[in-house]
C-alpha positions as protocol buffer text, in pm:
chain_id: "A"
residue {
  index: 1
  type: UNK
  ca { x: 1954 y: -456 z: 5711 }
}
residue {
  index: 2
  type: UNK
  ca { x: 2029 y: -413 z: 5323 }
}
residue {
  index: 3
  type: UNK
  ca { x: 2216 y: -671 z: 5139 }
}
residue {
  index: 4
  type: UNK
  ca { x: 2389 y: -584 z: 4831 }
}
residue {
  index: 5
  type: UNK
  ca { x: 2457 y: -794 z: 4518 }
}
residue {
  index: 6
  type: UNK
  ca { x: 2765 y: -698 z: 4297 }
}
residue {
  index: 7
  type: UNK
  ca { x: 2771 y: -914 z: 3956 }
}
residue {
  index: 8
  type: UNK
  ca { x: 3088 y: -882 z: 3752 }
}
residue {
  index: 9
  type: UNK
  ca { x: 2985 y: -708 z: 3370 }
}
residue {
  index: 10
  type: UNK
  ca { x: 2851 y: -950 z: 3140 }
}
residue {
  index: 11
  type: UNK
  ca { x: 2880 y: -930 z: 2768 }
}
residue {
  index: 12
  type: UNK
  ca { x: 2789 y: -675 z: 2558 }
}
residue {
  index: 13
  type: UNK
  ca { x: 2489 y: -650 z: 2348 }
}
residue {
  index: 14
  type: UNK
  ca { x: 2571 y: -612 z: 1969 }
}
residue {
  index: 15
  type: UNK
  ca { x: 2401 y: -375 z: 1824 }
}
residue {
  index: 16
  type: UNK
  ca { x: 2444 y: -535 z: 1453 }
}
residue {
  index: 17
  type: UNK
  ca { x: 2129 y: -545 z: 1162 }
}
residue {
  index: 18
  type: UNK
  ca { x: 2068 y: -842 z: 1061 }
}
residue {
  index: 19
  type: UNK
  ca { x: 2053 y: -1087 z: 1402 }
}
residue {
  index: 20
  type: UNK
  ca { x: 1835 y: -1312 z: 1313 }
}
residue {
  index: 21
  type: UNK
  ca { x: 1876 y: -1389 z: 958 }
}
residue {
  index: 22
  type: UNK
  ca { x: 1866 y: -1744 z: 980 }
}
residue {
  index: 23
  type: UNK
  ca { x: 1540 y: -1768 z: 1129 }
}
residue {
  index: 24
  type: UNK
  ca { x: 1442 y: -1526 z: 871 }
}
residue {
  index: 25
  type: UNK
  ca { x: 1526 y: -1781 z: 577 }
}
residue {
  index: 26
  type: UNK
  ca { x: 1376 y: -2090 z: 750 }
}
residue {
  index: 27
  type: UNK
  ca { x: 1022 y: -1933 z: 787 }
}
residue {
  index: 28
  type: UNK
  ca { x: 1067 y: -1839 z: 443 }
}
residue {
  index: 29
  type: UNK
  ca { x: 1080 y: -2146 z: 319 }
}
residue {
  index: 30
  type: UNK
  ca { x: 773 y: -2255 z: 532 }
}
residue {
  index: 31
  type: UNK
  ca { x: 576 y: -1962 z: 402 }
}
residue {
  index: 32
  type: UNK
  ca { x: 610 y: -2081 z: 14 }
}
residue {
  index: 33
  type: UNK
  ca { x: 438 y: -2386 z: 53 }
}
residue {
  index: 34
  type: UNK
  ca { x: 128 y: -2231 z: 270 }
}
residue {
  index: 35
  type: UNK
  ca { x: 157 y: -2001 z: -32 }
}
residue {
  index: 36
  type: UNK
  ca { x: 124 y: -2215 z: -300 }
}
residue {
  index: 37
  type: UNK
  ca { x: -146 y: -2393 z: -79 }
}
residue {
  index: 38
  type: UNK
  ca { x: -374 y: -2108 z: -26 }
}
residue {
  index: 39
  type: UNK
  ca { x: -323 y: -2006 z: -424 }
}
residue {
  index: 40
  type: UNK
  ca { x: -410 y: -2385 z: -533 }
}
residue {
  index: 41
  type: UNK
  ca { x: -735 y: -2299 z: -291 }
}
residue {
  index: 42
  type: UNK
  ca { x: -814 y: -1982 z: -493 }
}
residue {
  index: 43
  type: UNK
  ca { x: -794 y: -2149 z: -853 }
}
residue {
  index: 44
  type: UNK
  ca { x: -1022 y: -2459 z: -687 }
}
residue {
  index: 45
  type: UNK
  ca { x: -1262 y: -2195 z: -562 }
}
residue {
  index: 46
  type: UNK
  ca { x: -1285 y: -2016 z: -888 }
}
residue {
  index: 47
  type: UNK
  ca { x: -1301 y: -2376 z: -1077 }
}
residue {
  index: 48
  type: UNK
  ca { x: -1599 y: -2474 z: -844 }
}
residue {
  index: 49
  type: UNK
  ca { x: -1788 y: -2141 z: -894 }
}
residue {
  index: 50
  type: UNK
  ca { x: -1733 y: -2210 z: -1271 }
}
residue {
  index: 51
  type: UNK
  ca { x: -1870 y: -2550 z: -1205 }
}
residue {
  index: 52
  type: UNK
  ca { x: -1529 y: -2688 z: -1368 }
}
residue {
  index: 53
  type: UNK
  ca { x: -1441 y: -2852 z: -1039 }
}
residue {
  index: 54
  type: UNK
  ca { x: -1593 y: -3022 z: -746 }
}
residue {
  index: 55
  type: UNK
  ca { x: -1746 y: -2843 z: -498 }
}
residue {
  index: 56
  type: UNK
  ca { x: -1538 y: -2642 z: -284 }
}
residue {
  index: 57
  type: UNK
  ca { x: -1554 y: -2787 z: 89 }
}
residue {
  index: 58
  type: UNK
  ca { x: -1616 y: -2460 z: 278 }
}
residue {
  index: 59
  type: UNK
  ca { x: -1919 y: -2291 z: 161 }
}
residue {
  index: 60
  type: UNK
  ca { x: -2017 y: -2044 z: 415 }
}
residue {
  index: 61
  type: UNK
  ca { x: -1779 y: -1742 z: 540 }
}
residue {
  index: 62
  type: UNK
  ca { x: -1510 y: -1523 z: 451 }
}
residue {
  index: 63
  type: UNK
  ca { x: -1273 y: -1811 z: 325 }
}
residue {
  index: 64
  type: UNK
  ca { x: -1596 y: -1924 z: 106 }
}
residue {
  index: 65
  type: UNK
  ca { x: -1436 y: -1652 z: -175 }
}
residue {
  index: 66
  type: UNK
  ca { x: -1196 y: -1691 z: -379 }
}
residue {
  index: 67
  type: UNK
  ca { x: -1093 y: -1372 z: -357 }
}
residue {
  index: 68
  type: UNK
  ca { x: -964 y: -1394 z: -8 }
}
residue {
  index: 69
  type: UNK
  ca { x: -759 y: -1717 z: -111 }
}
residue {
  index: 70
  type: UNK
  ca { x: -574 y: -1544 z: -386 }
}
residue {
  index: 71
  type: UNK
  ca { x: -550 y: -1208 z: -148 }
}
residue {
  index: 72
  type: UNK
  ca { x: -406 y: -1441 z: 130 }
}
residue {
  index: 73
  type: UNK
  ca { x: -163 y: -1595 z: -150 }
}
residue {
  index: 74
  type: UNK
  ca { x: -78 y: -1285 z: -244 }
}
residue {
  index: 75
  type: UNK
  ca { x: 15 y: -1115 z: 123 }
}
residue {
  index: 76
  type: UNK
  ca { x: 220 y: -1466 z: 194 }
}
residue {
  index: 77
  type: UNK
  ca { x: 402 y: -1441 z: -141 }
}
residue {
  index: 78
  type: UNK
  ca { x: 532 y: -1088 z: -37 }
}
residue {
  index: 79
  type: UNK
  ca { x: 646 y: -1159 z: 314 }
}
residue {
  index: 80
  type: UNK
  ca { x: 813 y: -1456 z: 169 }
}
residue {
  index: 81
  type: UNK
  ca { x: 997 y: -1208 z: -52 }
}
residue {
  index: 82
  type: UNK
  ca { x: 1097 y: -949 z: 224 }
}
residue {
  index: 83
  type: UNK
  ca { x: 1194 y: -1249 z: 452 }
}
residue {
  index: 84
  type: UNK
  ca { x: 1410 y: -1407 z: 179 }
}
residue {
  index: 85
  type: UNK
  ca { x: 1575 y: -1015 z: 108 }
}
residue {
  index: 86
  type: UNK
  ca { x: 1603 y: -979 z: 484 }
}
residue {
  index: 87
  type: UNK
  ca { x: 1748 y: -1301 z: 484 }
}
residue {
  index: 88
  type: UNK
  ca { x: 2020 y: -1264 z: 231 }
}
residue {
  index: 89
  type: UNK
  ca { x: 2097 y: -915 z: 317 }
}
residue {
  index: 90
  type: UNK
  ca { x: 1998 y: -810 z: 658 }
}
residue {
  index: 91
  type: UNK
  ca { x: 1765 y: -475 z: 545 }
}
residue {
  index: 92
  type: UNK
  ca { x: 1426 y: -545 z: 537 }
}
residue {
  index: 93
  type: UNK
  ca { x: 1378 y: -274 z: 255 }
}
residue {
  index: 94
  type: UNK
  ca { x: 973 y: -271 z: 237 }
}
residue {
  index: 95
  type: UNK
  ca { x: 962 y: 72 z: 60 }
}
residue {
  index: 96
  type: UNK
  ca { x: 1186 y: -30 z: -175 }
}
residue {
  index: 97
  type: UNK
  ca { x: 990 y: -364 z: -228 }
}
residue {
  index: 98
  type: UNK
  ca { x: 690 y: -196 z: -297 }
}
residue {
  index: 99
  type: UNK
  ca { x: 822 y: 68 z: -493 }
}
residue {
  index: 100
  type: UNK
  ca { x: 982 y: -199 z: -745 }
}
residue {
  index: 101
  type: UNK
  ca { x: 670 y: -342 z: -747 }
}
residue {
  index: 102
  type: UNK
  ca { x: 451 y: -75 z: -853 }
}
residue {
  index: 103
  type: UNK
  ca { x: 728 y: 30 z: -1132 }
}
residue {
  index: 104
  type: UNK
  ca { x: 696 y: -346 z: -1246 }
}
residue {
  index: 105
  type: UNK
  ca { x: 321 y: -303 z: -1281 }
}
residue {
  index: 106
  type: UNK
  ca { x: 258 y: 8 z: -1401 }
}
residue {
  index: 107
  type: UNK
  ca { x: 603 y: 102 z: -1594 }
}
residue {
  index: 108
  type: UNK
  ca { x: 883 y: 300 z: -1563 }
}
residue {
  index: 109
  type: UNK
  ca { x: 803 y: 697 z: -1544 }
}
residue {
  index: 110
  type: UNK
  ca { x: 889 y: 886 z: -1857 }
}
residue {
  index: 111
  type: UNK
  ca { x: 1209 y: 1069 z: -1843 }
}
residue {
  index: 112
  type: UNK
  ca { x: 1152 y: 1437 z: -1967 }
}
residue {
  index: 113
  type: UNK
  ca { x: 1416 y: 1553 z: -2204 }
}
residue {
  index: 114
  type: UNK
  ca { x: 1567 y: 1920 z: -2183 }
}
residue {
  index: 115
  type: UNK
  ca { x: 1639 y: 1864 z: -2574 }
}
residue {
  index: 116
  type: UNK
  ca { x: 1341 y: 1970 z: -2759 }
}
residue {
  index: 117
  type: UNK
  ca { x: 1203 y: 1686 z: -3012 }
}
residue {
  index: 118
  type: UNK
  ca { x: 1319 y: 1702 z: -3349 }
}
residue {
  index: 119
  type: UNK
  ca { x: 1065 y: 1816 z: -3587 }
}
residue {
  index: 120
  type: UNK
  ca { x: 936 y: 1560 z: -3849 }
}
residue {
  index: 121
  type: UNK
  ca { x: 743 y: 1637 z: -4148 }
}
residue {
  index: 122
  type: UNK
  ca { x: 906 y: 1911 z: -4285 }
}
């Protein structure tokens, strides 16, 4: 004996960018102050190994660097960025993100000029 089940069509899935933006903003805003928390971590590590500070509480490890701190810091600050992008605009744009970034370290490639340069002292 087979029984068959016949449910009426339910609704449709939307197929739109950008679903979960909200949830995008709200870990955002979690992420800046574990940021600023594992970059205030970095500076007391570096003050400690300068012997400007007190002694930093974990001594033995990977997290014993400060390096790592201000790495973490770093990683947290820029998936706080894309979230907050994401957030506002619903495209996650990471190659874009990084591309900016570089152009913001590093400067703006020189435009070549078709024009040859005028001559000067002639």
């Amino acid at each position: 004996m087979r029984i068959k089940l016949r449910f009426p069509p339910g609704a449709t899935v939307k197929q739109t960018p950008g679903k979960n933006r909200h949830v995008a903003l709200a870990v955002a805003a979690l992420m800046t102050p574990a940021t600023l928390v594992m970059f205030v971590m970095a500076m007391w590590r570096l003050g400690s190994d300068l012997q400007m500070m007190t002694e930093f509480p974990i001594t033995e490890g990977v997290w014993s660097h400060w390096q790592m701190w201000l790495a973490a810091a770093s990683m947290s600050q820029l998936a706080t960025v894309l979230l907050n992008r994401y957030g506002k605009t619903g495209q996650m744009g990471i190659v874009k993100s990084i591309a900016n970034g570089f152009q913001f370290l590093f400067g703006r490639p020189q435009v070549k000029s078709s024009r040859p340069s005028p001559r000067t002292g002639d």
